[in-house]
C-alpha positions in Angstrom: -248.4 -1.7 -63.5 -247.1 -3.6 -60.2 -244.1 -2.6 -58.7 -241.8 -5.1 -56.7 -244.0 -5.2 -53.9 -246.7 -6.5 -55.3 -249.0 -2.6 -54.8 -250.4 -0.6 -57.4 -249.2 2.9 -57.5 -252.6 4.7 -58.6 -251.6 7.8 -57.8 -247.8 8.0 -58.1 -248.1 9.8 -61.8 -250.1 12.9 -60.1 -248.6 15.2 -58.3 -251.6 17.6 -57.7 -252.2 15.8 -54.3 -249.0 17.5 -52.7 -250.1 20.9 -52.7 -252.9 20.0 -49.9 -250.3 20.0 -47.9 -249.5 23.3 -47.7 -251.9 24.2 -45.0 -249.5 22.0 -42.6 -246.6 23.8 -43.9 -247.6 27.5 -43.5 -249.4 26.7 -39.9 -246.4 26.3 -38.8 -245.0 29.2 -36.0 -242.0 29.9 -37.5 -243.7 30.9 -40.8 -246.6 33.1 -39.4 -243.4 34.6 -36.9 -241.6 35.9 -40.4 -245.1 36.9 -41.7 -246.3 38.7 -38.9 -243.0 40.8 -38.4 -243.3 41.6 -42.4 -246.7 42.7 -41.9 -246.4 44.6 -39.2 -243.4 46.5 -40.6 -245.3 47.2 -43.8 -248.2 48.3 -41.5 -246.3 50.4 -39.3 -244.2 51.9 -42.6 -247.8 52.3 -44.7 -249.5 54.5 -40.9 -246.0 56.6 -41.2 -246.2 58.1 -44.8 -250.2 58.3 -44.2 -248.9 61.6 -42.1 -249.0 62.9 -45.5 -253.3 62.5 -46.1 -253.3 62.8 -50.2 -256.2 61.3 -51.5 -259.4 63.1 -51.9 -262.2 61.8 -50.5 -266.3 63.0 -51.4 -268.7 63.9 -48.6 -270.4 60.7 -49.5 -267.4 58.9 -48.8 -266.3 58.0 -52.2 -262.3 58.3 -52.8 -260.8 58.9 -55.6 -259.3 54.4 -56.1 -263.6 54.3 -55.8 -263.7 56.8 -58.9 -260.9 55.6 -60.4 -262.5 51.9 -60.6 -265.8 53.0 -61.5 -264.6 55.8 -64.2 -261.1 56.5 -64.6 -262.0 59.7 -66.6 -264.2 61.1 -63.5 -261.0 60.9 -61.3 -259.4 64.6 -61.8 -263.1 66.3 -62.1 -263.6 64.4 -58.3 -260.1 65.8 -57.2 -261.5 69.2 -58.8 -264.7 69.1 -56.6 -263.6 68.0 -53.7 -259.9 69.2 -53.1 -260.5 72.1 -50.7 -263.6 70.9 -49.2 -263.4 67.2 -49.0 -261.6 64.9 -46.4 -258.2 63.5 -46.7 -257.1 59.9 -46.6 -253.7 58.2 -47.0 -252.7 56.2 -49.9 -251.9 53.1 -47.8 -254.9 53.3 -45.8 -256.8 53.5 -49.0 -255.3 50.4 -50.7 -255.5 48.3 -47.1 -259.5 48.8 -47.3 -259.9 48.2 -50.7 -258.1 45.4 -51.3 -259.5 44.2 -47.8 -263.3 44.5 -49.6 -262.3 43.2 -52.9 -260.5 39.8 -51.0 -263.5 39.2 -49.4 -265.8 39.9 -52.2 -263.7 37.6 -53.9 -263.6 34.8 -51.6 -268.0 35.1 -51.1 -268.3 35.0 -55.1 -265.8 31.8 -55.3 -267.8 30.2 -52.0 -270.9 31.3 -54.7 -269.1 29.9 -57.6 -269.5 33.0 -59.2 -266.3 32.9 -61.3 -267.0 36.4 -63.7 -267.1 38.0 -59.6 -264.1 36.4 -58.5 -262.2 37.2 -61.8 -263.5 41.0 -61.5 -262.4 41.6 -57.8 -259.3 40.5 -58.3 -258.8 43.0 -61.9 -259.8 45.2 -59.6 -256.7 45.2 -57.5 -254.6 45.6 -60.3 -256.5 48.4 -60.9 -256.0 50.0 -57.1 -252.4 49.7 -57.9 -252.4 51.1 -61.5 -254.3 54.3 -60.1 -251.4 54.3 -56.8 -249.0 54.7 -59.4 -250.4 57.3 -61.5 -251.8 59.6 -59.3 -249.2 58.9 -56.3 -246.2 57.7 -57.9 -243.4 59.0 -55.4 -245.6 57.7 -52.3 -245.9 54.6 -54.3 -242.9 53.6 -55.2 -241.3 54.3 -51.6 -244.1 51.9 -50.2 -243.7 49.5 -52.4 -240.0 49.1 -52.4 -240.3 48.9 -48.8 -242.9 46.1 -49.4 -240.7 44.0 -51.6 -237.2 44.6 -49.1 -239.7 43.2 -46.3 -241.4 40.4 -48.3 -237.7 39.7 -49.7 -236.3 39.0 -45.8 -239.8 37.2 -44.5 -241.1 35.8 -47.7 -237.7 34.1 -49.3 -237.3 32.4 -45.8 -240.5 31.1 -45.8 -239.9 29.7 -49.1 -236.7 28.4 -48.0 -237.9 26.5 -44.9 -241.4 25.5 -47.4 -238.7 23.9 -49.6 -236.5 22.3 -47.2 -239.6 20.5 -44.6 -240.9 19.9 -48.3 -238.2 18.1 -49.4 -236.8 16.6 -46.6 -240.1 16.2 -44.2 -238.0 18.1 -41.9 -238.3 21.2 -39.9 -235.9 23.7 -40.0 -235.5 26.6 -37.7 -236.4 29.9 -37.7 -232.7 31.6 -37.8 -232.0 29.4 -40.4 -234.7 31.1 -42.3 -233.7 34.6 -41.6 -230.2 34.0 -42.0 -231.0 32.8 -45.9 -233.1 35.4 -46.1 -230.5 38.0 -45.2 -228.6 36.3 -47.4 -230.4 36.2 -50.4 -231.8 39.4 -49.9 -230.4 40.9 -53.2 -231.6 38.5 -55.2 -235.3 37.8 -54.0 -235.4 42.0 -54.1 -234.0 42.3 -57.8 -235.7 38.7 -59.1 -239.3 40.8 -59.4 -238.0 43.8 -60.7 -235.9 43.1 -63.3 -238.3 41.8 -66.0 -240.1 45.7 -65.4 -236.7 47.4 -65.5 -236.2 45.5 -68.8 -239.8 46.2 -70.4 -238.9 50.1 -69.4 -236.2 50.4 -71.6 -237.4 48.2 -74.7 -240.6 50.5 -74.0 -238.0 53.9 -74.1 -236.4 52.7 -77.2 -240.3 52.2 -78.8 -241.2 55.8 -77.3 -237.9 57.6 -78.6 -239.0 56.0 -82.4 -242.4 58.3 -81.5 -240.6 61.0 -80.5 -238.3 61.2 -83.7 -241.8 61.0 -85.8 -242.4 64.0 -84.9 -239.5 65.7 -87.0 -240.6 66.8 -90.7 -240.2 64.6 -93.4 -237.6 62.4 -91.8 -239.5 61.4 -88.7 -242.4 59.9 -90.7 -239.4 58.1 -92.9 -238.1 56.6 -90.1 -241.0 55.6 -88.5 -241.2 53.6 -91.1 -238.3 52.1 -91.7 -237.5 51.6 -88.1 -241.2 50.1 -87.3 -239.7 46.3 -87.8 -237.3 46.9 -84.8 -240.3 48.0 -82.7 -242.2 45.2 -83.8 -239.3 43.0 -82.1 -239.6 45.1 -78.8 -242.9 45.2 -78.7 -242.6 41.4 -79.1 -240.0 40.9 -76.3 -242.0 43.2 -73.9 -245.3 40.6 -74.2 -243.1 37.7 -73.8 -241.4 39.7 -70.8 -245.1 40.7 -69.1 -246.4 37.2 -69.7 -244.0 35.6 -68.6 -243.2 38.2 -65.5 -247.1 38.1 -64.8 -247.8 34.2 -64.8 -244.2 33.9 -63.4 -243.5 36.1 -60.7 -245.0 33.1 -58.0 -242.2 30.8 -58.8 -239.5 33.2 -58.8 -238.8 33.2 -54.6 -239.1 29.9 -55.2 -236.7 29.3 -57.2 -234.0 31.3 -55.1 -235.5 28.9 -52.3 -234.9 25.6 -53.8 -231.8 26.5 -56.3 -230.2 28.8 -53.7 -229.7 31.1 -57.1 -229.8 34.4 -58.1 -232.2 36.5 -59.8 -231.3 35.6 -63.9 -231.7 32.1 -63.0 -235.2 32.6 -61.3 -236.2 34.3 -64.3 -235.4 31.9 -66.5 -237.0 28.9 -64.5 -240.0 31.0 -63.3 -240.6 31.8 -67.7 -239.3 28.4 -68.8 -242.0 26.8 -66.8 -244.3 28.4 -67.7 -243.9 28.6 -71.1 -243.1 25.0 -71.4 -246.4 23.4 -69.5 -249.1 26.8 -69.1 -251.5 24.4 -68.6 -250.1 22.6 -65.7 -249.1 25.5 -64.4 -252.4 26.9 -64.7 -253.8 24.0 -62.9 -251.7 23.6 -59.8 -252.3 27.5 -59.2 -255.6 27.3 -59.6 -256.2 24.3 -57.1 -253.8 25.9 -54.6 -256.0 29.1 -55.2 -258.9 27.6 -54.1 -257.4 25.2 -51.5 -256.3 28.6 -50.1 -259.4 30.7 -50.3 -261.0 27.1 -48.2 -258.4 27.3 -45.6 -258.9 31.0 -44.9 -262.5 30.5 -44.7 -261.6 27.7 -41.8 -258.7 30.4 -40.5 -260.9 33.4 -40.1 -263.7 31.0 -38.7 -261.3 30.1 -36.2 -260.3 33.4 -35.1 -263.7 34.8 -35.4 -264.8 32.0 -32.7 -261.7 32.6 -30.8 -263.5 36.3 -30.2 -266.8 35.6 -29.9 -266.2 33.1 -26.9 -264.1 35.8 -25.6 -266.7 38.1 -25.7 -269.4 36.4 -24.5 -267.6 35.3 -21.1 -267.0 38.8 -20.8 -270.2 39.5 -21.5 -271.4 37.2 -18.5 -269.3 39.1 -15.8 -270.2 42.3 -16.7 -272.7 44.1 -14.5 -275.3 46.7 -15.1 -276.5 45.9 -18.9 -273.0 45.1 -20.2 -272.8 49.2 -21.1 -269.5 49.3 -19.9 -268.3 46.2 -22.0 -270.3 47.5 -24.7 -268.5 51.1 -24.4 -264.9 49.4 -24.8 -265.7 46.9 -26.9 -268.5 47.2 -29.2 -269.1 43.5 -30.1 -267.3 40.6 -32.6 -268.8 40.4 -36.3 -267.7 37.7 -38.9 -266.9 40.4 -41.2 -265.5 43.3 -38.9 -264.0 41.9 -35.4 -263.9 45.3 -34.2 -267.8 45.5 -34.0 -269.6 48.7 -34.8 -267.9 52.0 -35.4 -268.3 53.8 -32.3 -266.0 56.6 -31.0 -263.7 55.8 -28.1 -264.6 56.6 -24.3 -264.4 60.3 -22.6 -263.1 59.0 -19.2 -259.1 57.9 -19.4 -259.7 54.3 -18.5 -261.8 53.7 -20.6 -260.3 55.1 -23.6 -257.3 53.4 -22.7 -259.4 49.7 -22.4 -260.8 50.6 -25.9 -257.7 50.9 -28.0 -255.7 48.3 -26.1 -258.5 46.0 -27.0 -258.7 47.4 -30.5 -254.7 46.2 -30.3 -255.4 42.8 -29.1 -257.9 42.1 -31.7 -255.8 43.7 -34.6 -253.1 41.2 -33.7 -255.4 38.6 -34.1 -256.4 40.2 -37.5 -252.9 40.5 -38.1 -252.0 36.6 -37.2 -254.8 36.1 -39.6 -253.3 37.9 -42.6 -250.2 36.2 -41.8 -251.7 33.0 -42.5 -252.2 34.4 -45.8 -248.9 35.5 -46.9 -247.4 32.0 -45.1 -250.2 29.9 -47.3 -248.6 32.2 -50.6 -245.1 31.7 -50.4 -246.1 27.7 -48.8 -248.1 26.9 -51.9 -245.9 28.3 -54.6 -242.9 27.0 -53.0 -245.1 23.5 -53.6 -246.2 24.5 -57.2 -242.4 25.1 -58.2 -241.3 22.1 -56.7 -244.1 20.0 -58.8 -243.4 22.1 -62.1 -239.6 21.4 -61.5 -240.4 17.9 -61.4 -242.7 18.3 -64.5 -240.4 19.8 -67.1 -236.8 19.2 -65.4 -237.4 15.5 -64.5 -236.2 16.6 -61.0 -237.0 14.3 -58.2 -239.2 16.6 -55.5 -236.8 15.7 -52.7 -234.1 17.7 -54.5 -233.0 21.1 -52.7 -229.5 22.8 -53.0 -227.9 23.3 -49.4 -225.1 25.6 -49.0 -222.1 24.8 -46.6 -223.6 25.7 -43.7 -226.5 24.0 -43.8 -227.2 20.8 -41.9 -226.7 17.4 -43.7 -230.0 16.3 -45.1 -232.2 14.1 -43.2 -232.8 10.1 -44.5 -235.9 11.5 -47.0 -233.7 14.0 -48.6 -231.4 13.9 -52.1 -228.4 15.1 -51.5 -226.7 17.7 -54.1 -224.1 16.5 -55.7 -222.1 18.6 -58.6 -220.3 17.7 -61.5 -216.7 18.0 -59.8 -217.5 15.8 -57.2 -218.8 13.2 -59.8 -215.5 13.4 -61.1 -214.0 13.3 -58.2 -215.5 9.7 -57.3 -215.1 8.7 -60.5 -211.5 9.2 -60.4 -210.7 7.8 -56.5 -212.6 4.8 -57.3 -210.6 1.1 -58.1 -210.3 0.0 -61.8 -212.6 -3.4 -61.9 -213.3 -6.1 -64.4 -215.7 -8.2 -62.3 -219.4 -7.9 -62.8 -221.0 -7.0 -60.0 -224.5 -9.2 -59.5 -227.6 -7.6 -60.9 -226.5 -5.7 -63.4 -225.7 -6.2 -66.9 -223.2 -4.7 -69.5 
């Protein structure tokens, strides 16, 4: 079809193409600023409660999320073995490396198009954090509500300025971020949780039905009778944990662009999925694999970055490079820190080697940010398309409260019911026809 112009829109029914754009969007400083500063709270929260060393580890090296993958029912006989004599390792420490090795391994077996690889490493994280919960469930539960307050401050205002440049090709700053952040906090915090508090208490009604089985005669009678009501719970908590697990990416989104609270980010994040899984399906897979491309290029970056570094240093050292080689073992694609080699006995030295075991963690760290900026970037996109998809809303649609700026000439501005009636009521009765338009 030709439009006015006389140009062929080819592309204008696929929206795909808009989710390449999220590299530009989470590259951005003020996005990798609120990432970093999550990160490095979580870090610095995760190094505190790892004081408290908790998770057995073998002589071999094998700890008990290795066990737990491999066997789950060789888990307590490892803690049995190796309590008393074996090492001790912190929870958080534990999850950071394995879920450090299985993002990797995921990223070489998708590079290898080795989907079954890809599909296992990342079941296998799910796995790290069912066996954090069970075997450390206090520790695990304080670190992971720390998590979400953090990722609620840093990741909603990612997603809020992702939505706003977006919508408006615009770029807002980074107080205006934090301050809808801050804002929002409440709802980004309680948006994840809810569908799990709710799944809880259908799953206590189901369990108390078990528990009152086990009274004579009238437990089995009632188990009986009662079984169609669990059937309904059991029913509601699948649709819950589908629509929780395939929707939980669009919820901070939707608080983002709808400036809502948690209920409503619910109900979008389920209702689009529900409504177009396919879709949905798609865009997260392509902004899946556009990701794992752009982190390739990120850590390629960075991994240059050091290794130029390195090698000028390399040059001015004197006498074999030992000294160089004592503080700073060497750059590896896969480990920037080089070889695992003990510090320096002499005080300047030492000091050299862990303030350039800093240096290069902040670059790891700038890294990683990347990561959680290209997250709540590419989701914010995905939400914006599936909006667009099953609401008929026009992409350059994005609530802004009172004290936001006016949006720029490529934004829509929000306009509510009352102030349709408003204009309709202020505006002069007419009986001309005005040219162009027809009755």
């Amino acid at each position: 079809m030709v439009d006015e112009k006389g140009t062929v829109p080819l592309l204008s029914s696929f929206l795909f193409p808009r989710i390449f754009q999220t590299f530009r969007l989470s590259i951005q400083p003020t996005k990798l600023i609120l990432a970093f500063s999550a990160l490095a709270a979580i870090c610095a929260a995760g190094r505190i409660m790892d004081f408290s060393k908790t998770v057995v580890v073998s002589p071999s090296g094998n700890t008990e999320l290795d066990e737990y993958v491999l066997d789950q029912g060789e888990v307590d006989e490892h803690i049995r073995l190796f309590a008393a004599s074996g090492e001790r390792r912190g929870v958080f420490s534990t999850l950071w490396d394995f879920g450090a090795k299985r993002f990797h391994g995921a990223l070489i077996a998708l590079s290898g198009r080795n989907i079954l690889q890809v599909v296992s490493n990342i079941v296998a994280c799910f796995v790290a954090l069912a066996w954090a919960f069970q075997y450390h469930p206090g520790y695990s539960i304080l670190l992971f509500a720390f998590v979400l307050a953090a990722m609620s401050v840093s990741g909603g205002a990612i997603c809020r300025l992702a939505a706003l440049q977006f919508a408006q090709a615009e770029k807002p700053g980074l107080g205006e971020g934090i301050r809808f952040g801050v804002r929002k906090f409440q709802s980004f915090f309680t948006a994840p949780i809810t569908p799990i508090a709710i799944i809880l208490v259908l799953g206590a009604f189901i369990f108390l039905l078990g528990l009152v089985g086990n009274i004579p005669v009238v437990g089995e009678l009632s188990v009986g009778l009662l079984l169609p009501l669990a059937f309904v719970g059991a029913a509601v908590v699948t649709v819950l944990a589908i629509g929780a697990l395939a929707g939980f990416n669009l919820m901070f989104p939707a608080i983002a662009y709808e400036d809502s609270d948690c209920f409503d980010a619910i109900s979008r994040s389920f209702s689009y999925v529900y409504a177009k899984p396919w879709t949905m399906g798609f865009y997260t897979a392509l902004a899946a694999i556009y990701g794992a491309i752009c982190y390739a290029f990120v850590r390629f970056f960075a991994f240059s970055l050091l290794l130029i570094a390195y090698l000028f240093l390399e040059i001015g050292f004197l006498q074999a490079n030992e000294k160089l080689a004592a503080i700073w073992p060497g750059v590896g694609f896969t480990n920037f820190l080089g070889a695992s080699v003990g510090p320096p006995q002499q005080w300047s030295a030492w000091l050299a080697y862990y303030l350039i075991r800093i240096w290069v963690l902040v670059v790891v760290g700038l890294m990683v940010s990347f990561v959680i900026s290209f997250y709540f970037s590419a989701n914010t996109i995905v939400y914006a398309l599936m909006r667009n998809r099953v609401d008929k809303v026009a992409l350059e649609e994005v609530y802004l409260s009172s004290d936001e700026p006016e949006p720029g000439p490529f934004a829509a501005a929000h306009v509510t019911d009352d102030s349709l009636g408003q204009a309709d009521a202020a505006a002069p009765e007419t009986t001309e026809d005005k040219p162009g338009t027809s009755e």
